[in-house]
KEBALUM-994631 format. One record per residue (C-alpha): residue number from 1; x, y, z. Coordinates in pm, 1 decimal, decimal comma. Example, Ala and Ser with C-alpha at 12.3 -4.5 7.8 and 13.67 -1.06 7.14 Angstrom:
// KEBALUM-994631
ATOM_1_1230,0_-450,0_780,0
ATOM_2_1367,0_-106,0_714,0
END
This chain:
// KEBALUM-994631
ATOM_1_352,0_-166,0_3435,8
ATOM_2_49,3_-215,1_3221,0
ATOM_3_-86,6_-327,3_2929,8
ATOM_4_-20,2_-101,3_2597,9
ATOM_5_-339,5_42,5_2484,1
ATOM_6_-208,3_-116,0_2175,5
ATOM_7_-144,4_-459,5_2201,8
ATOM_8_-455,4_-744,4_2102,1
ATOM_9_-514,0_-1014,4_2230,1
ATOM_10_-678,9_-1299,5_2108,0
ATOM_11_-788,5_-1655,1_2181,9
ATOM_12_-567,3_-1896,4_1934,1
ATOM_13_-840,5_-2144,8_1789,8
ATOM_14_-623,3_-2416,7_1679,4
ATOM_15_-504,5_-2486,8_2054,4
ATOM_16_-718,7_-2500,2_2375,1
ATOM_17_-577,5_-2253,3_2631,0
ATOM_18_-355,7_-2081,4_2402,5
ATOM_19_-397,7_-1683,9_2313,9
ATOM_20_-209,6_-1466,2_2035,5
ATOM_21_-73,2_-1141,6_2179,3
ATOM_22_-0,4_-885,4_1876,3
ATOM_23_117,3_-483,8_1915,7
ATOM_24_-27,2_-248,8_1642,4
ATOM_25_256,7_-74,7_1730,1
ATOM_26_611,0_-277,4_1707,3
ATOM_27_405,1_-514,8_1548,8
ATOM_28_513,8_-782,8_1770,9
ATOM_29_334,3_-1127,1_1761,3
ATOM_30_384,3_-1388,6_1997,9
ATOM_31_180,0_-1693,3_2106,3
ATOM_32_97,2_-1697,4_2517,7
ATOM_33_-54,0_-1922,8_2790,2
ATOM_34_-352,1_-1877,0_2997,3
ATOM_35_-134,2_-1799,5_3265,8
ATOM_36_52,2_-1543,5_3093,5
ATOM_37_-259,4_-1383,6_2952,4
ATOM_38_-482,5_-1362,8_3290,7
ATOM_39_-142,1_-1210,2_3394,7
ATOM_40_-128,9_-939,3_3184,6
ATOM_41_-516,6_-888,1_3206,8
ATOM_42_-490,3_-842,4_3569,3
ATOM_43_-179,0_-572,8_3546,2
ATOM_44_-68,8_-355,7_3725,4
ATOM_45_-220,7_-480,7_4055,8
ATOM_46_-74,3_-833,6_3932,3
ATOM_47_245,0_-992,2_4101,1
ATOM_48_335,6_-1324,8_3893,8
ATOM_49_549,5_-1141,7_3715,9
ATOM_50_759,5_-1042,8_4011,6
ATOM_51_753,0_-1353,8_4150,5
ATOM_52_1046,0_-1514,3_3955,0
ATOM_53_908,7_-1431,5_3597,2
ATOM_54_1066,7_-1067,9_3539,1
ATOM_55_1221,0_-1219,6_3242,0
ATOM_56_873,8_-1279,4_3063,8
ATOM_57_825,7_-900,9_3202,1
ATOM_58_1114,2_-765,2_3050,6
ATOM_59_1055,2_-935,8_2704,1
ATOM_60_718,4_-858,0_2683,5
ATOM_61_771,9_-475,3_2759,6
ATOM_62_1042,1_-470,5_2508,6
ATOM_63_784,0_-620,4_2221,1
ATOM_64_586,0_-307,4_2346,2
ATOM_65_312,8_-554,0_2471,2
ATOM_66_335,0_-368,7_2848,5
ATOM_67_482,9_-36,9_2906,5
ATOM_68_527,7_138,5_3240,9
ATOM_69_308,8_437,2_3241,2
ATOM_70_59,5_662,2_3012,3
ATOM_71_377,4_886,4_2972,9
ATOM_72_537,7_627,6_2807,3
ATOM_73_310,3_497,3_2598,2
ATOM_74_187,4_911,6_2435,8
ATOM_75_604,7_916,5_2419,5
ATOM_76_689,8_589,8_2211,0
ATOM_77_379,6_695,9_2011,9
ATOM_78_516,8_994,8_1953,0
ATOM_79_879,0_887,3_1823,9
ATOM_80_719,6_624,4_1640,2
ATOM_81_504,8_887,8_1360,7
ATOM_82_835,0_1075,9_1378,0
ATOM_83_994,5_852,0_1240,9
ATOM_84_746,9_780,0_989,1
ATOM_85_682,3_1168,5_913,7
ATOM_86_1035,6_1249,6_915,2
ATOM_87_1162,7_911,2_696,6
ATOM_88_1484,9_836,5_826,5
ATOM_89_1529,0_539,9_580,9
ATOM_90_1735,6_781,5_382,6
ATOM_91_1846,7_478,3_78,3
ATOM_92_1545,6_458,2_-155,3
ATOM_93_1371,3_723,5_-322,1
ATOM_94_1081,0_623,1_-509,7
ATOM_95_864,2_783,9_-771,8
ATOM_96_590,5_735,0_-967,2
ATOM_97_590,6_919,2_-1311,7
ATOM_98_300,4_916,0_-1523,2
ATOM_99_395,4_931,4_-1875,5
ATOM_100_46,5_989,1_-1983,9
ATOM_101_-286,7_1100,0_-1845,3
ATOM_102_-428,3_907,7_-2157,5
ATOM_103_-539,1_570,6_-2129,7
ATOM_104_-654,7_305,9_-2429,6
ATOM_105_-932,0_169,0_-2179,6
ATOM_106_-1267,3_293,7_-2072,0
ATOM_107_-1311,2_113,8_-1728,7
ATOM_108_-1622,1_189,5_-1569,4
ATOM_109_-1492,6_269,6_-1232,8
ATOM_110_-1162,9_515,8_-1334,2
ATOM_111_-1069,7_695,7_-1084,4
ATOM_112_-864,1_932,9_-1249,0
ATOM_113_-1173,7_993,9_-1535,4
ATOM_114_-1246,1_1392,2_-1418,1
ATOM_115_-855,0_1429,5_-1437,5
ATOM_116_-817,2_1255,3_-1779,3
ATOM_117_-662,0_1469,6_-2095,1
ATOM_118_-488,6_1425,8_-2410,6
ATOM_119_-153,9_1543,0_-2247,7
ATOM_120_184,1_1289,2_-2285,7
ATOM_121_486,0_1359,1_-2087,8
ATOM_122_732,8_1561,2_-2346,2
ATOM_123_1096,0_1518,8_-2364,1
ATOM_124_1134,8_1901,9_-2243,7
ATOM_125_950,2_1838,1_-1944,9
ATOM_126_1174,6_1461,2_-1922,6
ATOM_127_1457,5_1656,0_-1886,0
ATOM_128_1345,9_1884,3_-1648,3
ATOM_129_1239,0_1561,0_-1446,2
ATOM_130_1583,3_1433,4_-1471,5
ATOM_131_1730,4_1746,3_-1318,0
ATOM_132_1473,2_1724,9_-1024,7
ATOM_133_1554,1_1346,4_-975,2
ATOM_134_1939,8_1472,9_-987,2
ATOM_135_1858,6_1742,8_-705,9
ATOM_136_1686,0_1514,0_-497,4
ATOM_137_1906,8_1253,1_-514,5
ATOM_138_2230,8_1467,3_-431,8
ATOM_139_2082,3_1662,1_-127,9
ATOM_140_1898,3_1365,7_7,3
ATOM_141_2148,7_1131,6_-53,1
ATOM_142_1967,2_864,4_-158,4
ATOM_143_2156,6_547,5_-321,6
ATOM_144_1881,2_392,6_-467,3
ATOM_145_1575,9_573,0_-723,7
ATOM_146_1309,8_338,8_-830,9
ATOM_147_1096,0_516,3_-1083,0
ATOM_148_704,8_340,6_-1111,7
ATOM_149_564,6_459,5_-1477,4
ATOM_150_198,7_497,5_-1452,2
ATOM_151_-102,8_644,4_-1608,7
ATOM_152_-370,8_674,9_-1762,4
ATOM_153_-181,7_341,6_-1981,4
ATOM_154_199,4_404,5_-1954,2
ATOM_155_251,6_244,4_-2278,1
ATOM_156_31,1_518,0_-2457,7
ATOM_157_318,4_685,2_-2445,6
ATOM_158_663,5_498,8_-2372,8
ATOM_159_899,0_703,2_-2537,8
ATOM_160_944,3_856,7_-2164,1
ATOM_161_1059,6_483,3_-2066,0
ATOM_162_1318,5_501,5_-2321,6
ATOM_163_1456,7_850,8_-2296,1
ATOM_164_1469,1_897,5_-1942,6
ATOM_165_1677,3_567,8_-1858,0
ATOM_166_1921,9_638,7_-2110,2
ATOM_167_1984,3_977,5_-1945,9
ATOM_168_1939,3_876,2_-1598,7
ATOM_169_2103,2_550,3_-1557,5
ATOM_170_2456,3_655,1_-1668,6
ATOM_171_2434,5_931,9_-1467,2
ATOM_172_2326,5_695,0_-1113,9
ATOM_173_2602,5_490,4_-1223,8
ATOM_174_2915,3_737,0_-1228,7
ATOM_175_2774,0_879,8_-913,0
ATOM_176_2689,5_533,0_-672,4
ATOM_177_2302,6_534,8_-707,0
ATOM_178_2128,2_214,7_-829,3
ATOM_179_1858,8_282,9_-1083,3
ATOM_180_1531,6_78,5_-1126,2
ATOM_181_1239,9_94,0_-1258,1
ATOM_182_919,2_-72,0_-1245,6
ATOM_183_573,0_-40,3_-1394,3
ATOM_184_162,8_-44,2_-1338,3
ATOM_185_6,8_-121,2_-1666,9
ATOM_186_-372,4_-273,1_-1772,6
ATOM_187_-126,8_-482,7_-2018,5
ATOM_188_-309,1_-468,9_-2343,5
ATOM_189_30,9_-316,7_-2494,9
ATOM_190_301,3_-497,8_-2310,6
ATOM_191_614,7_-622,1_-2604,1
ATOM_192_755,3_-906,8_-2485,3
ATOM_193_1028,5_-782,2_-2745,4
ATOM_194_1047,5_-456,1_-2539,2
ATOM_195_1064,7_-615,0_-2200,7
ATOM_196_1389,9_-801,2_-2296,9
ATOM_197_1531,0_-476,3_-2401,1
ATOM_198_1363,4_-252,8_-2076,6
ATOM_199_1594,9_-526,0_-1861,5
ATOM_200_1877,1_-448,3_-2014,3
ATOM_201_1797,3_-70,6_-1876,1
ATOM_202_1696,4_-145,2_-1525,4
ATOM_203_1349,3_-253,7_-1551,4
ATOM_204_1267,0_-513,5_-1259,2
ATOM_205_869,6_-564,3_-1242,5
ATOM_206_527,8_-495,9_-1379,9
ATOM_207_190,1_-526,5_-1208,8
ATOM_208_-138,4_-570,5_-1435,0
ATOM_209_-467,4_-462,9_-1349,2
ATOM_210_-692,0_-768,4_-1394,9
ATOM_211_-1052,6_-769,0_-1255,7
ATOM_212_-1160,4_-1149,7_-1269,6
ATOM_213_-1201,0_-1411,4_-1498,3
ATOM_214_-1289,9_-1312,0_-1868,9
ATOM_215_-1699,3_-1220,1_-1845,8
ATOM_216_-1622,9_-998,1_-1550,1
ATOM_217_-1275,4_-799,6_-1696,3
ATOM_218_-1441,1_-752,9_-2039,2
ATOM_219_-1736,4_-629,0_-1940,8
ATOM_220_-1531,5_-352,3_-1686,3
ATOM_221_-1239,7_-304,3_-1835,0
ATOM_222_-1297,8_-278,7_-2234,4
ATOM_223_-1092,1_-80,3_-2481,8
ATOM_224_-1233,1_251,2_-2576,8
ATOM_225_-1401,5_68,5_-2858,3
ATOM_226_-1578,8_-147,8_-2638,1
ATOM_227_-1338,6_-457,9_-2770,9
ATOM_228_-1302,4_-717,6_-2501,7
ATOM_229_-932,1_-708,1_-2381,2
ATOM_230_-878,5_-1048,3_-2106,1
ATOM_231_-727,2_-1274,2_-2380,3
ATOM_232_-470,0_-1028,1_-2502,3
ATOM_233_-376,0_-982,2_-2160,6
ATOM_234_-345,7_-1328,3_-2017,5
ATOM_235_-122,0_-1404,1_-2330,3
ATOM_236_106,2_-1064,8_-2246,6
ATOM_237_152,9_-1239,8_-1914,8
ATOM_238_238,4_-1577,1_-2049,0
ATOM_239_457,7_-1445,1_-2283,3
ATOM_240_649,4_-1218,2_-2019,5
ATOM_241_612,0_-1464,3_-1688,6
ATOM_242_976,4_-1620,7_-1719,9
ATOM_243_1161,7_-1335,3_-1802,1
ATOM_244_1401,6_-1201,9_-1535,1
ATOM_245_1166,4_-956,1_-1428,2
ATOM_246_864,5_-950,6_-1127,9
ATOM_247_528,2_-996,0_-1224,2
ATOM_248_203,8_-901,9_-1024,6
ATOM_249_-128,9_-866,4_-1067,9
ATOM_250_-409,7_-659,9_-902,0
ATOM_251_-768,9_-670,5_-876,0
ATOM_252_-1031,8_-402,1_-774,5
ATOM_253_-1342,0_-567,1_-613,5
ATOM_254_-1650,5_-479,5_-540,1
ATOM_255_-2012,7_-667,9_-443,6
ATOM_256_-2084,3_-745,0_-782,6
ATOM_257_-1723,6_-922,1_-906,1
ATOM_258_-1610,1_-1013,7_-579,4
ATOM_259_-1638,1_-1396,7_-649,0
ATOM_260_-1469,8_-1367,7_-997,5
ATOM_261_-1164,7_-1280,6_-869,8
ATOM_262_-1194,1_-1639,6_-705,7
ATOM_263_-1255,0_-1812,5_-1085,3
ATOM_264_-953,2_-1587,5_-1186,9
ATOM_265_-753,2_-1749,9_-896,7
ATOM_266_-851,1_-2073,1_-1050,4
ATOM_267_-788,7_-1998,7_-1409,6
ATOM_268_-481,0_-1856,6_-1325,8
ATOM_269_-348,7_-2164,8_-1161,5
ATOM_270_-498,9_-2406,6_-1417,6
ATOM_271_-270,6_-2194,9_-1714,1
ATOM_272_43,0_-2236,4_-1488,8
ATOM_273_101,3_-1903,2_-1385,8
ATOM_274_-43,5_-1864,9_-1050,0
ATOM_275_258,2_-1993,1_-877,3
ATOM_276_475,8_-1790,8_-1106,1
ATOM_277_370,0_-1429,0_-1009,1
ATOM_278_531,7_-1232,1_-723,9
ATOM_279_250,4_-1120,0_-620,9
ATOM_280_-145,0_-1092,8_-646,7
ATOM_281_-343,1_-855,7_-400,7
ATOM_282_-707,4_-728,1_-443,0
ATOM_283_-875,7_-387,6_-324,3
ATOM_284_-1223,7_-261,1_-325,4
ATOM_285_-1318,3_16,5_-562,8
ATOM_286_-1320,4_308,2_-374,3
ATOM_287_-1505,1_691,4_-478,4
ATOM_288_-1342,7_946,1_-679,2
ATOM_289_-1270,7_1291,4_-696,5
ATOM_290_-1552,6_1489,0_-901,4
ATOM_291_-1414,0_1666,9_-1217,9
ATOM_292_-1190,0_1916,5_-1233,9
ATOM_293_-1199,4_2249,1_-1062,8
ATOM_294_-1475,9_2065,5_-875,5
ATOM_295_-1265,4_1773,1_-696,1
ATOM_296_-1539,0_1792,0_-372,7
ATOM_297_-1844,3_1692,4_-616,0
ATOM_298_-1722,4_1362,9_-560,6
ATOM_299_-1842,6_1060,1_-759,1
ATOM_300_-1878,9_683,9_-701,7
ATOM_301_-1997,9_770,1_-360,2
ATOM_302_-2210,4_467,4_-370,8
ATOM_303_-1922,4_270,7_-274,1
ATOM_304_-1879,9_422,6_38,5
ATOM_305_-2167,7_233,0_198,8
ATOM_306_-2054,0_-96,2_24,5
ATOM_307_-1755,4_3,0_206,1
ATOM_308_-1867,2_19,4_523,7
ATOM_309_-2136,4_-281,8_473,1
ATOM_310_-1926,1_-548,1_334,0
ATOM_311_-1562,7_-458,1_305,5
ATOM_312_-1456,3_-705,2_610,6
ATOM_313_-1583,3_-992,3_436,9
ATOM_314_-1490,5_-992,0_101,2
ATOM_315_-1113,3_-894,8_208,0
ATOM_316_-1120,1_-1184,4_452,6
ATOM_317_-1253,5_-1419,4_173,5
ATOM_318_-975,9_-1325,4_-90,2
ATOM_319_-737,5_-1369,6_169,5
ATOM_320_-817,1_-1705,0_232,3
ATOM_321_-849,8_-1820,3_-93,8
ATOM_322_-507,5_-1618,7_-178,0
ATOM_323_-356,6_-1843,2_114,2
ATOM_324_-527,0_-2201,7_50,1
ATOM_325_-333,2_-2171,9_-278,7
ATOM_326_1,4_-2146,7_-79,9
ATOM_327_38,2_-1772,4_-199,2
ATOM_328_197,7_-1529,5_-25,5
ATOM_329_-53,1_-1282,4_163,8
ATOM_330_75,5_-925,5_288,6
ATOM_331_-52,4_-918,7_695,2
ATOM_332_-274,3_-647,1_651,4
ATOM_333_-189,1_-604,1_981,2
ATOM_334_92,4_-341,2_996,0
ATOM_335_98,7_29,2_961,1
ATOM_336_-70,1_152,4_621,9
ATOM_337_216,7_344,5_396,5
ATOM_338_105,6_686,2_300,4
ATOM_339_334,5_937,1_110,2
ATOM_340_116,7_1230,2_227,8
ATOM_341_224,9_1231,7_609,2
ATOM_342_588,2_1204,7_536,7
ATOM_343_853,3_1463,8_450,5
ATOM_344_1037,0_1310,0_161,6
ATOM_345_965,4_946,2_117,5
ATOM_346_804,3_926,1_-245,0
ATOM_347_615,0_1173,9_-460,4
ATOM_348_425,0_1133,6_-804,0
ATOM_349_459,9_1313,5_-1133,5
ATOM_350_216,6_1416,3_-1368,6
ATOM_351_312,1_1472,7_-1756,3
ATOM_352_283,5_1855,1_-1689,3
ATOM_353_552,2_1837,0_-1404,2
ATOM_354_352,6_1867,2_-1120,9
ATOM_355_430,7_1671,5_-793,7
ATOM_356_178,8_1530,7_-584,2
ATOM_357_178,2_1318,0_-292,0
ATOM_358_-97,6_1077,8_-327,1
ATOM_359_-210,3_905,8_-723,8
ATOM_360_-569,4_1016,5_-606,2
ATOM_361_-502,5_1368,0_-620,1
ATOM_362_-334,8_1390,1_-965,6
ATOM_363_-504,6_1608,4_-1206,9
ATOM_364_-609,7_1827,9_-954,1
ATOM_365_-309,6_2105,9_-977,4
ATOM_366_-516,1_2278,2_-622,7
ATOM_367_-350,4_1959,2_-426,5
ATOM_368_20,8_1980,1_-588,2
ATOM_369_265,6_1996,7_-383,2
ATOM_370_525,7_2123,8_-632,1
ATOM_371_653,3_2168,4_-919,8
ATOM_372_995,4_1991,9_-1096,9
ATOM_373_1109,4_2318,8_-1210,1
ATOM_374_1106,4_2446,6_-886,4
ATOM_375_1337,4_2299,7_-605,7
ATOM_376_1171,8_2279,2_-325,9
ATOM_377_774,3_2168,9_-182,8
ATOM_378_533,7_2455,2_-161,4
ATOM_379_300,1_2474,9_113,3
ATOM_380_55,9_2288,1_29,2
ATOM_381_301,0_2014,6_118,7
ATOM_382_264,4_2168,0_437,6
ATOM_383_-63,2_2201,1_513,0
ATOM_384_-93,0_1816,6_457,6
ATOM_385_211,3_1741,1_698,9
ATOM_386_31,4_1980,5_952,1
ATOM_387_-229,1_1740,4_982,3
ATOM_388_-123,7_1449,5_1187,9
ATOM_389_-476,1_1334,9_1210,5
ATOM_390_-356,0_1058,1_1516,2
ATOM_391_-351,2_1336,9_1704,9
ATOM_392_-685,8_1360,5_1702,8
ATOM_393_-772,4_943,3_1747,3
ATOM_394_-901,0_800,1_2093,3
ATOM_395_-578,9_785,0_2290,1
ATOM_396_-691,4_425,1_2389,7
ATOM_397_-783,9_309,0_1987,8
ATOM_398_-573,1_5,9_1919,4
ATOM_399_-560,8_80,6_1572,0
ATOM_400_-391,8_424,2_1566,1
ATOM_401_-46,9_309,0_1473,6
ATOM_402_-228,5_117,8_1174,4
ATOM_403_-455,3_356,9_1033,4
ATOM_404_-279,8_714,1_1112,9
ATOM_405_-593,7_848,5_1155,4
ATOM_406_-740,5_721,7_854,5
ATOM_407_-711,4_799,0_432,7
ATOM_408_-640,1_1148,3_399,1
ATOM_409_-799,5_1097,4_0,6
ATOM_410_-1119,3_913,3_199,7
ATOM_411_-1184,1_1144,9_448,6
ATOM_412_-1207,1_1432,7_201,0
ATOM_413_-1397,7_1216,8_-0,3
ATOM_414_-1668,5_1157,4_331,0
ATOM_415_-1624,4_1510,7_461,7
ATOM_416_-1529,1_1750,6_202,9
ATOM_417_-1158,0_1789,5_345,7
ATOM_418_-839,2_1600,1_452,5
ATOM_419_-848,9_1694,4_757,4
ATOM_420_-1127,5_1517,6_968,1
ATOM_421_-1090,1_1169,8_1088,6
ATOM_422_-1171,4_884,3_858,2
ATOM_423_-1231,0_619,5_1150,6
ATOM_424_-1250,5_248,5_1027,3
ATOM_425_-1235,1_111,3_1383,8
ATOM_426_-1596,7_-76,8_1295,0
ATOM_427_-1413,4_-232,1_1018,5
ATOM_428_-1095,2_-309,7_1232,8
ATOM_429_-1240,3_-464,6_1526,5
ATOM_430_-1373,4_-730,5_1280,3
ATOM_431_-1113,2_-773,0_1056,4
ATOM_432_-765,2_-706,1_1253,5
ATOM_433_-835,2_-1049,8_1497,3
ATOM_434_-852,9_-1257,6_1194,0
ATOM_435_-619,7_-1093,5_1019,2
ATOM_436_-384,5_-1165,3_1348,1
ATOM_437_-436,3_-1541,0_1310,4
ATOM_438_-410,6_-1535,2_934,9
ATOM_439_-53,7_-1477,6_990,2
ATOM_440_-15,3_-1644,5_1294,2
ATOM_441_-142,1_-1922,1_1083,7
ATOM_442_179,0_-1867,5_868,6
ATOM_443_379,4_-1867,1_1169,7
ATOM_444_315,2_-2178,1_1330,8
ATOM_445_499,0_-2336,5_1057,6
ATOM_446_804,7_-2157,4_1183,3
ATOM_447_974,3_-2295,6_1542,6
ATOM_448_965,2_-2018,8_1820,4
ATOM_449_982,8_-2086,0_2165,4
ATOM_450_687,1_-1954,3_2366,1
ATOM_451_757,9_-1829,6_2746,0
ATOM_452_613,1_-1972,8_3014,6
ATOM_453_486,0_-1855,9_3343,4
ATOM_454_703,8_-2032,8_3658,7
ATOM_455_524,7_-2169,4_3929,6
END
């Protein structure tokens, strides 16, 4: 046997001798001793583990931290982006329908701004989503749709919200299917009147988009008219926090606001609502597609290099100061979700009915990969399946089962198509080994028994 060309390991701080042992793989995390890890360092030609120990063998090939041989390792690889590309979690589908490519806010950094128009989601085309949804649901026998409304500003234009779970939801009921439905919003026009009558329909969560403390969100993320828009939304929150729903917030980050999303953690918890969200996750404001029928003129490109330069330490940063608070933090860790490399596992809508795979790309109808009128993918949905950009990663990259090659919507961005490699291992070798003891930091408060080399 030998160690996976995917398993870390890393010396454990807190505790002299100790090392933390984590597959990007399985995403198995376990806690080891010096003897363990010289051990494994000194496989195959090593014998402790014969002598006596095959146990700790056994256990640590079935965590995926050793496997036999090479052919082993390309074959587990291989099942496990099968199983990713081919979605056998067959329960939920989930969709994100924009009711709106309108929005009531002029951010500075909209990504969606050479897509924008004037068009709403109509009741004609509702309907025609509704018999899609139907059609998906009964050949992919799903029991669960979860339906994200998105913009532009969703509530531009709820009527959608309305129409479509008063068609829908009887219909999932007489036929076994659970309906939900959640929403991303800026939260200038959340009703707290509205909310109370959404739950009664299915609705189970909204995130807000809020970019730290008041100076920083007003002066990126005004109304059209340039009115400041942090109050309104803090009291939308307040007014909405102990309802039976979810609430969440996100942040997008770059050099410049970075440290007011820390005075937003602190405002947050001095109002009482810190501890009352589900969730709170920042991410760094990324480039954008140029306008339309010229996507590859792309813009924001600036923050490519602040990307590269200082990405690793303000995500480390807000991770910490998520965490001192006793908030939940996502590991960062695991393998990054993306609806384009997968057959069937979520899709987004646009108000004109097209389907993408990826929020980036709406507005862009050359990267749709259908249409709801039309049964069936086309082949652009194809072509972007096709690509399997691991494929094409260092066989011995820790990081392939994480990063999948990279973002498809980033490497276009970088090299004028999805299909080159957007390679973040600079960014990875700093960040994944303390992201690994950020959460075994969260695990030492849970009891596991560690094994032990036998003299």
């Amino acid at each position: 046997m030998r160690k996976s060309n995917f398993t870390i390991i890393i010396p454990d701080l807190n505790e002299h001798g100790q090392y933390i042992v984590y597959n990007t793989r399985t995403q198995a995390l376990i806690s080891i001793n010096q003897e363990i890890k010289q051990a494994l360092d000194e496989l195959p030609d090593c014998k402790d583990f014969e002598n006596g120990n095959k146990e700790i063998l056994d256990a640590l090939h079935e965590n995926g931290i050793v496997v036999n041989d090479d052919e082993e390792e390309k074959r587990l690889l291989e099942e496990y982006f099968n199983q990713i590309e081919n979605n056998t979690d067959i329960t939920n589908f989930e969709v994100i329908l924009l009711t709106t490519l309108n929005c009531n806010f002029a951010c500075s950094y909209c990504y969606e701004a050479g897509a924008k128009d004037k068009k709403n989601l109509s009741q004609q085309t509702c309907d025609e989503v509704i018999s899609w949804f139907k059609y998906k649901i009964k050949s992919g026998g799903y029991k669960r749709i979860n339906i994200t409304y998105y913009g532009g500003e969703p509530l531009v234009n709820k009527k959608p919200i309305y129409y479509i779970s008063h068609q829908l939801r009887p219909w999932c009921e007489a036929n076994g299917v659970k309906y939900t439905f959640d929403m991303l919003s800026n939260g200038y026009l959340i009703d707290p009147h509205e909310v109370d009558e959404w739950i009664k329909l299915g609705f189970k969560g909204v995130q807000f988009t809020v970019d730290g403390d008041k100076a920083s969100h007003d002066e990126r993320r005004p109304l059209i008219n340039g009115e400041e828009t942090f109050e309104r939304i803090m009291n939308n929150i307040e007014a909405i926090i102990d309802k039976d729903i979810k609430v969440s917030i996100s942040g997008n980050y770059d050099q410049e606001n970075v440290a007011a999303m820390v005075r937003l953690l602190d405002y947050l918890d001095e109002k009482g609502i810190l501890r009352k969200l589900e969730d709170i996750a920042f991410s760094p404001i990324l480039p954008r597609f140029g306008p339309k029928n010229n996507p590859g003129a792309v813009e924001l490109t600036k923050c490519l290099k602040k990307y590269d330069d200082d990405y690793f330490e303000m995500n480390l940063m807000l991770r910490r100061e998520v965490m001192k608070r006793g908030l939940p933090v996502p590991s960062g860790t695991g393998y990054i979700h993306c609806m384009l490399v997968t057959k069937d596992d979520g899709v987004v809508i646009d108000p004109h009915g097209l389907i993408y795979k990826c929020p980036t790309m709406v507005g862009y109808p050359e990267f749709s990969v259908g249409d709801v009128r039309e049964r069936e993918y086309n082949k652009k949905n194809d072509e972007f399946l096709q690509i399997r950009a691991w494929k094409r990663c260092e066989e011995t990259c820790p990081y392939v089962p994480i990063c999948n090659g990279g973002c498809r919507f980033l490497a276009y961005t970088r090299h004028g198509n999805f299909n080159n490699l957007w390679c973040e291992r600079r960014n990875l070798d700093r960040m994944i080994p303390e992201l690994i003891r950020l959460e075994y930091e969260k695990m030492q408060k849970q009891s596991f028994k560690e094994p032990a080399l036998h003299g």
